[in-house]
N, C-alpha and C positions, 0 to 999 in steps of 0.2 A: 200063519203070520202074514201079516199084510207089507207091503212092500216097503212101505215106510218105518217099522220097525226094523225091518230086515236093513235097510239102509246104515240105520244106526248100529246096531249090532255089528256092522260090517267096521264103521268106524272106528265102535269101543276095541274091536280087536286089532286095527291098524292101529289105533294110538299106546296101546298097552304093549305093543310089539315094539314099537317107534321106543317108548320107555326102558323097555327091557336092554334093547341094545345100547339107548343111551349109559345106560348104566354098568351094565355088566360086556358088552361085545368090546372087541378088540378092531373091527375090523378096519381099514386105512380110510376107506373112501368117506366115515365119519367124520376126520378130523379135517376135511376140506370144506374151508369156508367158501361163502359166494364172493363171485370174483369183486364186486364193489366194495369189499370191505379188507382184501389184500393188501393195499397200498397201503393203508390208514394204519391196521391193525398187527400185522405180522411184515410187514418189511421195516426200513427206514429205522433200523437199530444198531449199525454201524458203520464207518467211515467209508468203508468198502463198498457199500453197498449203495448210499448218496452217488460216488462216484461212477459204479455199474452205471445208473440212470444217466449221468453227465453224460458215459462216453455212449451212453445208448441213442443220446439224442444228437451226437455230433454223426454215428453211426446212419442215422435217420435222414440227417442232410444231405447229408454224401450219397446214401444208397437212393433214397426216393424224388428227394427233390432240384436235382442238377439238370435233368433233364430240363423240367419247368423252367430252371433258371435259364438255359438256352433259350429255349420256342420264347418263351414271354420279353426274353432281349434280341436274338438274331433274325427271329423272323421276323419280328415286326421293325427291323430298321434295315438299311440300306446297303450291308455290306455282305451280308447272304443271298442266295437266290437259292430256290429247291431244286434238288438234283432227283435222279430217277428211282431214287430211295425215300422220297419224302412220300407221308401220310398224309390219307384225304383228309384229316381234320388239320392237318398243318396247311396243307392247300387253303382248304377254307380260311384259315386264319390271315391267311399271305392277302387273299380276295376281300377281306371285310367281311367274309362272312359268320359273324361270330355268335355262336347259338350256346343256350344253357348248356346241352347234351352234346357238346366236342369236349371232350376228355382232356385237354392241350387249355380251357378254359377252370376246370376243376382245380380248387384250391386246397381239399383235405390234406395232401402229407405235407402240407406247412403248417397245418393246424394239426397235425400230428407232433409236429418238430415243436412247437407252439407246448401243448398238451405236456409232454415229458420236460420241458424246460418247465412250468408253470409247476411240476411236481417237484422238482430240485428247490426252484425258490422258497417253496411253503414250506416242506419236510427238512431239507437240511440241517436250519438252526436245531430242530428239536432232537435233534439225532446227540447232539452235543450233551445234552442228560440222559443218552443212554450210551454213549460210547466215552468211556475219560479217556483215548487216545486221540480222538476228534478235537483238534482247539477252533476256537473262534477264526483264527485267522486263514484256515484252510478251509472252514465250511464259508467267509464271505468271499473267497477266493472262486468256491463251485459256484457260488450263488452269483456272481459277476458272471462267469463264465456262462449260464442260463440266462441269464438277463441278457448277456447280446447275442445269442443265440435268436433267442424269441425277435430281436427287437431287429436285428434282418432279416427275420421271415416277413415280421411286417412290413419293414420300409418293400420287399418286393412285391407283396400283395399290394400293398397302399398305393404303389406306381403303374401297377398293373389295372388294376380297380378301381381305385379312389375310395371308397366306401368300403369299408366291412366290419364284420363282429371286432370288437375287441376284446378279447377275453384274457385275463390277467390271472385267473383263480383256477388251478388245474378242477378238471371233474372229478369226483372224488366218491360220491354215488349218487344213488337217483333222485336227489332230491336236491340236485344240482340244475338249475334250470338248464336245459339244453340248448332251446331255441333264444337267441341272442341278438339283439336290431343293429344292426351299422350303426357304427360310428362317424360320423363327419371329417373328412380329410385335415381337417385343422387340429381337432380333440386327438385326433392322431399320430399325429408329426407333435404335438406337444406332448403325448405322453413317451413318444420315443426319446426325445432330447432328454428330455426331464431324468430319465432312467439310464442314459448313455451318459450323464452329467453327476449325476448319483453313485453309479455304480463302478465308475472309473477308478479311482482311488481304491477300489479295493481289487484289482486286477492285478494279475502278476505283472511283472516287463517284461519278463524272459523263464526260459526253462532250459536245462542242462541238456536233453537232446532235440536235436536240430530238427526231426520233423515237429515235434511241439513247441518248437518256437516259431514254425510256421504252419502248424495243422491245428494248434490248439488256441485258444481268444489270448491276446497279451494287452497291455494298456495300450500300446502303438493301433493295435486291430480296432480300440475301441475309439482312438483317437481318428482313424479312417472313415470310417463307419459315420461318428458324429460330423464332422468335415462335411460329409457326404449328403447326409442327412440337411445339415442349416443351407448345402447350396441349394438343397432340393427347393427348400420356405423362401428362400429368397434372403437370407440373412448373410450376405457376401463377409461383413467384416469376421463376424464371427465363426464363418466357414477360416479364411483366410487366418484367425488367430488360432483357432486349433490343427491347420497344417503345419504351422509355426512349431507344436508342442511336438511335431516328428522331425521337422527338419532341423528347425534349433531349439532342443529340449533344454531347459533351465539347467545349469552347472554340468553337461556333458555334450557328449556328439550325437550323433544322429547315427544310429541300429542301424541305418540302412543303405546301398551301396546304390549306384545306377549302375549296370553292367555296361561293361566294354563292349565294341561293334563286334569282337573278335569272339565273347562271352555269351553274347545276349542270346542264342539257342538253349542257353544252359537253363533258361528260364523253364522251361517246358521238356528239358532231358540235361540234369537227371532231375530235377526240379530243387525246389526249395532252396532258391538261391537266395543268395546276400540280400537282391534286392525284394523279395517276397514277402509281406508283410502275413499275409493270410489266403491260405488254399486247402481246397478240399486234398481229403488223402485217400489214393489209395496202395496198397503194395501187393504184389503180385507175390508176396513169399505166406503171405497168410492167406493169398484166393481172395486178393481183393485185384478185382477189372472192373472199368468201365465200357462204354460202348462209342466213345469220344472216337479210338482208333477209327470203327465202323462206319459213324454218321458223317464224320470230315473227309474221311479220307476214300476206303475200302480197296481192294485190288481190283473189283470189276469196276463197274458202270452204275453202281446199286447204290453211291449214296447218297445220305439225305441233304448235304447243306455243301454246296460252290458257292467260290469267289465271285462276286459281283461286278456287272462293269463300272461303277460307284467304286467299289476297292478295288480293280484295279486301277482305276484313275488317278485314285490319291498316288500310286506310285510310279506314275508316267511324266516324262517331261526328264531334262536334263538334270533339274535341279533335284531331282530323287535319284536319279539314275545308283548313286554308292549306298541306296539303303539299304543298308544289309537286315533287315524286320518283313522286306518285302519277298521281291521275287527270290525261291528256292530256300524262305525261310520260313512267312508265315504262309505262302500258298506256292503252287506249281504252276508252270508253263509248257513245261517238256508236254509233246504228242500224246503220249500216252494217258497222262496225268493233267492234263491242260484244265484250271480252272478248280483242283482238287488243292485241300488245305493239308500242310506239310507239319504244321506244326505241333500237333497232336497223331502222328504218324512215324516221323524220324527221330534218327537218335544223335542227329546234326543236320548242319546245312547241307541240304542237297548235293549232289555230285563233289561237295569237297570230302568231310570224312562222315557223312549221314549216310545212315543206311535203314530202312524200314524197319521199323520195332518187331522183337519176333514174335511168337507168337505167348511169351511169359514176360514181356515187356508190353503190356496193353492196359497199364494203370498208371496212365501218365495223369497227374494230379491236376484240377480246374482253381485257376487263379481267380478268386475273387479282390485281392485289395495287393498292387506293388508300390513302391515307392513310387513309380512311374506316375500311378492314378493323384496323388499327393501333390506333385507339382501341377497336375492336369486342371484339378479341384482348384488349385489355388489360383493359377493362370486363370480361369473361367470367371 
């Protein structure tokens, strides 16, 4: 038999074998499809399950991309300097030196956060013909919820970059183009408004417990966010009319509080205060830590990110002399501690009743939007 037969022979019995088991075998590893066709095919069949993905991708924020949210805000402005903790690609960053292959440069796990938001948007509504406990108004509730998810990933790629992919269409399988050209910073800041303008109105205002009303998107977070976004364009009135809708919301009060000189630690221990609009979470009772303690603060000598003489300037001079936000709030001066951030460290103001977080207190939650930023926006 020449080889070439033997070839086929070999196949006709791999394919009659392949049939056989299709047909008559029991076994598991059968009934596992390829992973592109999971999302589409076998998931997105109940309310529960839409949701799983929402809280996967709030999950995703928190866990991959806070770091990023640092490096690409503190090191490149003026109230940081690197301590004896910081990385040679953070060095580099600090120097100008900014190359493809610094990891501190890499955008993927906002295009990850990105990716699982884009799979809530698409799939949700259809989940609603197969779940009759799903209504409309919960699935455009998640799907708002995605929508500004995605759309501060971008506004921080977009300020960090200028330029990038925009992609709006989760990947779904291979016949999803992968390779995608920049977008132009203007097509960009217009498809964020557009969709922060959109999608507002179906966003909740509020949720019955209090970390979700400050861990989870609410119309107030979305009303920050857009704010934020028109001062970015240059559109002052319309930044200014939408801090309007938090501070004097049409027929009620304003959600939100400014704390007290006497309060204002409460921001960062125990968190989630009054005046919070929107912060990353985590809790130490479910094994959720961050590394916030480590890089600001640490016991030794080892970490990444002091007070700059730029911040401590803002707090010198008589007329700061009673800020209580500065010295032995948001950083230290004591010998020991000199130049070290207090505020992601303590469990209060220094030496009055603050005491150093223990070691199951090290999920002090990262504020991205207070009321504070709201008046800041508006004043600017």
């Amino acid at each position: 038999m020449d080889m070439k037969n033997r070839n086929r022979n070999i196949i006709k019995v791999l394919a009659l074998t392949v049939v056989i088991a299709l047909t008559g075998g029991c076994n598991s590893w059968l009934d596992i499809y390829p992973e592109n066709q999971q999302t589409s095919d076998n998931f997105w069949k109940s309310k529960e399950e839409v949701q799983e993905v929402l809280m996967g991708t709030y999950t995703q924020l928190r866990s991959k991309c806070y770091e990023k949210i640092l490096q690409w805000g503190e090191i490149r402005g003026d109230i940081v300097r690197l301590g004896a903790g910081k990385t040679t690609n953070e060095e580099k960053i600090k120097s100008l030196e900014i190359m493809e292959d610094n990891d501190v440069c890499k955008w993927d796990v906002f295009y990850s956060v990105i990716a699982r938001a884009n799979s809530v948007i698409k799939y949700s509504p259809t989940v609603l013909d197969e779940d009759i406990t799903f209504t409309r108004k919960q699935s455009d509730a998640f799907v708002a919820e995605a929508v500004w998810l995605r759309t501060l990933c971008y506004f921080y790629l977009l300020r960090t970059f200028g330029e990038v992919p925009l992609v709006l269409n989760p990947y779904v399988d291979d016949s999803e183009a992968y390779e995608i050209p920049k977008s132009g910073e203007e097509a960009i800041l217009n498809q964020l408004v557009s969709d922060l303008n959109a999608y507002a109105p179906l966003c909740k205002y509020s949720y019955d417990k209090d970390w979700e009303m400050r861990g989870r998107v609410t119309r107030w977070a979305y009303y920050a966010l857009l704010a934020d976004v028109y001062l970015w364009k240059g559109e002052y009135q319309n930044a200014v009319d939408v801090c309007d809708k938090i501070l004097m919301p049409e027929g009620g009060v304003c959600q939100f509080e400014l704390l007290s000189s006497e309060e204002w630690y409460t921001l960062f221990y125990p968190g989630n205060s009054v005046e919070s609009i929107f912060e990353l979470q985590w809790d130490n009772q479910y094994n959720q830590k961050n590394d916030l303690y480590t890089w600001f603060f640490n016991g030794t000598d080892k970490n990444r990110y002091l007070i700059s003489a730029t911040g401590l300037a803002l707090f010198e001079g008589d007329e700061n002399a009673a800020d209580v936000r500065g010295v032995n709030a948001s950083f230290l001066t004591e010998s020991s501690y000199d130049g070290k951030f207090w505020k992601y460290a303590g469990t209060g103001r220094f030496g009055d009743d603050g005491g150093i977080r223990s070691s199951t207190q090290r999920d002090v939650n990262l504020i991205l939007y207070r009321l504070a930023d709201v008046y800041l926006i508006k004043a600017e």
